[in-house]
C-alpha positions as CSV (number, residue, x, y, z in Angstrom):
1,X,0.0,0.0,0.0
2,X,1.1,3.7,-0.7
3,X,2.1,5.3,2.8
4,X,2.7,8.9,3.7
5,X,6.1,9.8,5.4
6,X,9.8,9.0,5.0
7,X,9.7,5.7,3.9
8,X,14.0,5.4,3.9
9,X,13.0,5.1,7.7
10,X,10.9,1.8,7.1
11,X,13.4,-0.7,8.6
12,X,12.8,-4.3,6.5
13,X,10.8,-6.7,8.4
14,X,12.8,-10.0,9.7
15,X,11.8,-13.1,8.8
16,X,13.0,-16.0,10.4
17,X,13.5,-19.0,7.4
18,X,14.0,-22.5,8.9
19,X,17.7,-23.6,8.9
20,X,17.4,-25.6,6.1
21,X,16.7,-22.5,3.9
22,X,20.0,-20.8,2.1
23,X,18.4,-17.6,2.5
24,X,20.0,-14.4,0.9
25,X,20.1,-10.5,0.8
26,X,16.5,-9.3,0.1
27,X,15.8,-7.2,-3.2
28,X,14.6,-3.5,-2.0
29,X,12.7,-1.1,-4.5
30,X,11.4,2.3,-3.2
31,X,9.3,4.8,-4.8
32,X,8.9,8.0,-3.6
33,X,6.7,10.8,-4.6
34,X,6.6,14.2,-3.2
35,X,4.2,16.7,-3.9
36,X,2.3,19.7,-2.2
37,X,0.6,17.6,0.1
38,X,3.6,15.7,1.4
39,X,6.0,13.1,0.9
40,X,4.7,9.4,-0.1
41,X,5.4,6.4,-1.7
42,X,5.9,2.6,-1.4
43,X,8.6,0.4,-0.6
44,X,8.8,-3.4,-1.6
45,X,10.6,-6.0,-0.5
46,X,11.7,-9.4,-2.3
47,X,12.8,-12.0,0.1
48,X,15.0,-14.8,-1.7
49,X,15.3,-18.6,0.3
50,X,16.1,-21.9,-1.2
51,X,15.2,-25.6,0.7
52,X,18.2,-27.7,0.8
53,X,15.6,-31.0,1.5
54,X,11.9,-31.7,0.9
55,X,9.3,-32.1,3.8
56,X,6.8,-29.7,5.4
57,X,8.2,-26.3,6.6
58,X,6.9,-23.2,8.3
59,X,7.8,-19.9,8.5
60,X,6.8,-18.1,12.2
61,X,4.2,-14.9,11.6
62,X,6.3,-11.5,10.8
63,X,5.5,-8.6,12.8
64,X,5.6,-4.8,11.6
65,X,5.5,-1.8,13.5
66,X,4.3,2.0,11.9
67,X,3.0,5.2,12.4
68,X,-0.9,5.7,12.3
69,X,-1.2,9.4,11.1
70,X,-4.9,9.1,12.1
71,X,-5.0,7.7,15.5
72,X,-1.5,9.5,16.4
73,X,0.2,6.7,18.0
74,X,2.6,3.5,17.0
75,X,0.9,0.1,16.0
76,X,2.3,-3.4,15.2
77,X,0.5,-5.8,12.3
78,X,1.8,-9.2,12.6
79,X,1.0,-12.1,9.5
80,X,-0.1,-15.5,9.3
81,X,2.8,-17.8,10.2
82,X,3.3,-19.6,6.4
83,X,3.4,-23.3,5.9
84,X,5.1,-24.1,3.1
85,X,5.7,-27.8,1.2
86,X,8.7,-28.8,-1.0
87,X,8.3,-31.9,-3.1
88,X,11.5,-33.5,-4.2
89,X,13.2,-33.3,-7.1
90,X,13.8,-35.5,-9.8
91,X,16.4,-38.5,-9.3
92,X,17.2,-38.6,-6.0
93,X,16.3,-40.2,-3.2
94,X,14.4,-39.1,-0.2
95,X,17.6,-38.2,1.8
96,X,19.2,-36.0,-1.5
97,X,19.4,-32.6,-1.2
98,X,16.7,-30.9,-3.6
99,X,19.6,-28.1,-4.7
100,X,23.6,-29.6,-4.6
101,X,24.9,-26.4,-6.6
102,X,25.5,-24.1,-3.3
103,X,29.2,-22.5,-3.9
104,X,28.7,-19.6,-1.9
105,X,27.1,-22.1,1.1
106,X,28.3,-24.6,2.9
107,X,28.9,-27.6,1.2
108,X,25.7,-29.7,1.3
109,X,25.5,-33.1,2.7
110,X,26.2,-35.9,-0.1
111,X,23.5,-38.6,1.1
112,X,21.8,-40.3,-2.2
113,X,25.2,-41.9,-2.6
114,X,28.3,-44.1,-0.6
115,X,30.8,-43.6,-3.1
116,X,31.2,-41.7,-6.1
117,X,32.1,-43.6,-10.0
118,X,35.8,-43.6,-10.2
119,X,36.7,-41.5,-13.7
120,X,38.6,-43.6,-16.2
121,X,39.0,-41.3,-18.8
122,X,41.2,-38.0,-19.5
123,X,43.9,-39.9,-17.0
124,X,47.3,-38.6,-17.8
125,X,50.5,-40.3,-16.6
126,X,53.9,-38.1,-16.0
127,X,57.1,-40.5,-16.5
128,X,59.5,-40.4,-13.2
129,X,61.9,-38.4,-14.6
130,X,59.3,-35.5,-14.9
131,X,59.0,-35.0,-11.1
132,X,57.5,-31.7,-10.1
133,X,59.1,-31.3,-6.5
134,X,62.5,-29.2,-7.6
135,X,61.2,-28.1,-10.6
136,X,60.7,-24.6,-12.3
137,X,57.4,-24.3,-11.5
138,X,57.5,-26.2,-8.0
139,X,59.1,-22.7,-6.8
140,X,57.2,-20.6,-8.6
141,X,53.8,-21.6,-6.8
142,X,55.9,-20.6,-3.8
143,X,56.8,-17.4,-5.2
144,X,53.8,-15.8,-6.8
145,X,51.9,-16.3,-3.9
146,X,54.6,-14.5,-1.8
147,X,54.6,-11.8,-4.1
148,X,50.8,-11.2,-4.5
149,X,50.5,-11.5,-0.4
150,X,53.2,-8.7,-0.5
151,X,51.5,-6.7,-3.2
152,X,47.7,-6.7,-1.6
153,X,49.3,-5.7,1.8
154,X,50.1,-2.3,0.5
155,X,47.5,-1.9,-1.3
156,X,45.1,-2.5,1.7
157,X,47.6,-0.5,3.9
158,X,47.3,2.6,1.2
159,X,43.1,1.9,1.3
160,X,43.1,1.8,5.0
161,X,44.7,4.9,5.3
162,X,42.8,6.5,3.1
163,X,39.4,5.9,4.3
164,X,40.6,6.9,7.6
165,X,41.6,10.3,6.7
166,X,38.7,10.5,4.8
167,X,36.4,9.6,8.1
168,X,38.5,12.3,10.0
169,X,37.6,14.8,7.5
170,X,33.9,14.0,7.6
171,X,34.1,13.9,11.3
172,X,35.8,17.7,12.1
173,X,33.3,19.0,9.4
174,X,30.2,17.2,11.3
175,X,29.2,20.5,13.1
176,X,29.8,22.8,10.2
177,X,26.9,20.4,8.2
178,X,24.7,20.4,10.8
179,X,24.8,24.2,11.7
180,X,24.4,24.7,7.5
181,X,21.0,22.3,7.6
182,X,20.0,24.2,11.1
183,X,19.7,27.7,9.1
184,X,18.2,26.4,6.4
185,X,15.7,24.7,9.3
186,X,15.3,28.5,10.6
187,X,14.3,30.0,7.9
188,X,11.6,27.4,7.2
189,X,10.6,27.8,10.6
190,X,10.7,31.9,10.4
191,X,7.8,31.1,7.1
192,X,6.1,29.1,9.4
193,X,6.4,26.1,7.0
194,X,6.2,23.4,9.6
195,X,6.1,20.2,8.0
196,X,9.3,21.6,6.2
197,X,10.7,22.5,9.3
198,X,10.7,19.2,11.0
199,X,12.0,17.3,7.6
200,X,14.9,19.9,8.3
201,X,16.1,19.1,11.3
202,X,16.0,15.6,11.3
203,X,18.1,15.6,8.3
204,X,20.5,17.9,10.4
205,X,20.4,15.4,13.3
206,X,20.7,12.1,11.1
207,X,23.4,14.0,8.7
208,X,25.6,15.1,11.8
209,X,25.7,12.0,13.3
210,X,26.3,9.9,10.5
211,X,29.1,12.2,10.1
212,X,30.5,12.0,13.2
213,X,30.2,8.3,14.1
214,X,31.7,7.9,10.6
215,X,28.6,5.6,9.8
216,X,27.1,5.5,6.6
217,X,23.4,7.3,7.0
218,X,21.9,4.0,5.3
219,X,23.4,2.0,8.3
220,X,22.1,4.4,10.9
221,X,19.3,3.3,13.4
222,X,18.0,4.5,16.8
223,X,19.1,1.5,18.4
224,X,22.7,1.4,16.9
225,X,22.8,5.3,17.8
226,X,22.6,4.8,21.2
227,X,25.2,2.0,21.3
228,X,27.8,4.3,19.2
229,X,26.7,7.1,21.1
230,X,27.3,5.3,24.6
231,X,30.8,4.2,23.2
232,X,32.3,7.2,22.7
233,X,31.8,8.1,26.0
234,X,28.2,10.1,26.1
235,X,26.8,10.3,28.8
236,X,22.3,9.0,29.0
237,X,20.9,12.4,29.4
238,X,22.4,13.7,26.4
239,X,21.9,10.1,24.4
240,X,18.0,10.5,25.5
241,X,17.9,14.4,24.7
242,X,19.0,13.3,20.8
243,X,16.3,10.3,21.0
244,X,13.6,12.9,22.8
245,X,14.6,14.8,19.5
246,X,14.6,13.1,16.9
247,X,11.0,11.5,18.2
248,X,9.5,14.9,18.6
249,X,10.7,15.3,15.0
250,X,8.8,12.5,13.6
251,X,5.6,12.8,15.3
252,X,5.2,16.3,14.6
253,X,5.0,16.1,10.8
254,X,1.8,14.1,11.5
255,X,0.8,15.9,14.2
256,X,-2.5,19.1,14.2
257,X,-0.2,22.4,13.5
258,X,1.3,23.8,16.3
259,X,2.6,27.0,17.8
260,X,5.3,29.2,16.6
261,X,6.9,28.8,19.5
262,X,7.2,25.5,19.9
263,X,9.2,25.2,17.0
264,X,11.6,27.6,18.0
265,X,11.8,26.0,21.7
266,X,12.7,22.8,19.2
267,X,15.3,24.8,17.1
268,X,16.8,26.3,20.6
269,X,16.9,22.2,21.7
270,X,18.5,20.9,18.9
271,X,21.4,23.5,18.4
272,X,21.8,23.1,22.3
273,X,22.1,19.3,21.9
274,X,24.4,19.3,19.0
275,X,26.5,21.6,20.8
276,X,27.2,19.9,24.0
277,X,28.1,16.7,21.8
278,X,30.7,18.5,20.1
279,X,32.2,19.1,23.7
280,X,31.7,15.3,24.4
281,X,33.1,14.0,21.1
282,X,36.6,15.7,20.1
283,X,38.5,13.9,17.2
């Protein structure tokens, strides 16, 4: 269904596949539309499992969690668990794998069979005076592997040191971003645009700390915030006054307008927030 909101923000739901499932990365599309009466769009999700063996599976319900716009408050949908069959395949008996072709898994279990056909043909004999111990190539399998070891260390030295000066520089100019998006956030506020306004500062918010935990935005979660957050030293009030935050954020877009000055008590808040991290978290 089309939804109104950010829908980057919708976190994928988990599903738990039985163990006997190769399960891998879900395909995401998202479609977003903005117009004058907000932002909206959908997002679908394409979730990719293979059975190693036949016989009777289920997969346990999935549970969602959103935003009701009309009733103001959080709700959780949860699904039917799914039962799901898997005939098997073609010959090979009832203990053989339905898929054997799994390079990127672990090796599956070889149970139609004991022991393999032994290969007669393409058999090539070397006479013993072609020994390969001592020989030309003998050292060289011992030397190009030396040499490529050598040659990738560097290079993951060089791209190591790279991408750290590359973090540092995002991290010193994490404040400078954020008080950028905060006056743009003030003049929105000043035309008393207030869904605007809100989008604004959560972008400030979720741009300066991606910047400053060196963590991709993408990656970024209100859970894994208040980890990185509590590593580096912060102390709860200030962790909860950033959650408090970015909360007030989100339900206010959804929320009947409100007064001027609650916005600016907001703007006041934020810029008072990001400050006293910047005395918490010097790099």
């Amino acid at each position: 269904d089309t939804v109104n909101g950010n829908i980057k923000l919708v976190k994928n739901p988990e599903v738990a596949f039985p163990n006997d499932f190769d399960v891998y990365d879900p395909k995401v599309e998202v479609d977003i539309k903005t117009t004058a009466a907000g932002t909206s769009g959908t997002k679908t999700i394409e979730y990719m499992a293979i059975p190693r063996y036949a016989g009777d599976f289920e997969i346990p319900a999935i549970a969602f969690s959103y935003f009701d716009t009309k009733t103001g408050s959080y709700k959780t949908i949860t699904s039917e668990p799914y039962k799901l069959h898997v005939e098997q395949g073609k010959g090979g008996g009832t203990s053989s794998p339905v898929v054997s072709n799994f390079s990127n898994k672990e090796s599956v279990k070889y149970l139609g069979k004991d022991i393999r056909y032994l290969k007669v043909n393409g058999i090539h004999f070397v006479p013993n005076n072609e020994l390969f111990f001592g020989s030309f190539m003998y050292y060289m399998c011992y030397l190009i592997p030396a040499i490529l070891f050598i040659v990738f260390f560097f290079i993951y030295r060089k791209q190591v040191k790279e991408n750290s000066n590359l973090a540092l520089v995002r991290t010193k100019k994490a404040n400078k971003m954020a008080v950028r998006r905060l006056k743009n956030a003030g003049k929105l506020m000043k035309e008393n645009k207030k869904e605007e306004f809100y989008d604004e500062v959560l972008r400030a918010l979720w741009g300066y700390l991606s910047d400053k935990l060196s963590i991709p935005q993408a990656n970024l979660t209100k859970d894994n915030v208040e980890t990185e957050l509590a590593k580096y030293g912060v102390d709860d009030a200030l962790i909860k006054e950033f959650m408090d935050i970015l909360n007030t954020c989100e339900f206010a877009r959804y929320a009947p307008a409100q007064a001027s000055d609650a916005m600016d008590k907001l703007y006041e808040q934020t810029v008072d927030a990001i400050g006293k991290m910047e005395n918490t978290i010097k790099k």
